[in-house]
C-alpha positions in Angstrom: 68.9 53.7 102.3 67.5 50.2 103.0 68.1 50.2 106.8 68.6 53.1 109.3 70.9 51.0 111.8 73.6 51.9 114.1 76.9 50.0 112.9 77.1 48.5 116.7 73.7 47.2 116.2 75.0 45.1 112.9 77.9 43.8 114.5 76.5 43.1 117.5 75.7 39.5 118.9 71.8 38.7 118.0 69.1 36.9 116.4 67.0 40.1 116.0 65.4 40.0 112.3 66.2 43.3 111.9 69.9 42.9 112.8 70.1 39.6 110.9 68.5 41.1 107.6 71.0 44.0 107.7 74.0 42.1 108.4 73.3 39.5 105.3 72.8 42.0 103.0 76.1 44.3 104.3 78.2 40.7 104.0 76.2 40.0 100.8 77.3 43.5 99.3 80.9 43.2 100.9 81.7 39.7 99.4 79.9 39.9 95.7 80.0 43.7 94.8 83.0 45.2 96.7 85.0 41.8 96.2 86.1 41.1 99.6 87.1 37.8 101.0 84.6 36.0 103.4 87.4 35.2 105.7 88.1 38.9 105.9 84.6 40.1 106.4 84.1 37.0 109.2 87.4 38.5 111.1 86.1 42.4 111.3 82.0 41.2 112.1 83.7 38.6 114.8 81.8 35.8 113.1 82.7 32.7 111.2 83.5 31.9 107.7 80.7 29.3 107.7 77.9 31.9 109.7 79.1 34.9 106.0 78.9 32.1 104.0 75.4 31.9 105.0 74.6 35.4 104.8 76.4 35.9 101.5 73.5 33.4 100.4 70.6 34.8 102.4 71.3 38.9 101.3 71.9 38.1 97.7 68.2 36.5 97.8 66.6 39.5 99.6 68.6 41.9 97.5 67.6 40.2 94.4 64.5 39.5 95.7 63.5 43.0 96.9 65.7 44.7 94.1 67.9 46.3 96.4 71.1 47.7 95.2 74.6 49.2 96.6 75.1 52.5 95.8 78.0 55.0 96.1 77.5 57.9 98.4 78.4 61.7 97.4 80.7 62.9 99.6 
């Protein structure tokens, strides 16, 4: 687990770097490896196309960057 975060806390308004790191790499992961649409992903985090567009860019840097990778929990 990369970050130990309450889902409210991602979606939540803020500037936090905490909140900010978490959110680009849940849109990151949600756009690139689970295929969905930005637009879709900006209508259920409340934010715009432009603002996931952004943080499509910024959480495939810090998952690259810090090797960080989705994986698929056992349920």
């Amino acid at each position: 687990m990369v970050f130990t975060v309450e889902r409210n806390y991602i979606t939540g308004k803020g500037r936090q770097q905490g909140r900010v790191m978490a959110r680009d790499l849940r849109c990151y992961w949600a756009v690139v490896e689970l295929g969905m649409s930005m637009v879709d992903v900006a209508r259920k985090l409340g934010l715009t196309y432009a603002a996931i567009s952004c943080a499509v860019q910024r959480g495939e840097k810090m998952a690259k960057g810090k090797n960080y990778h989705l994986e698929a929990l056992d349920t």
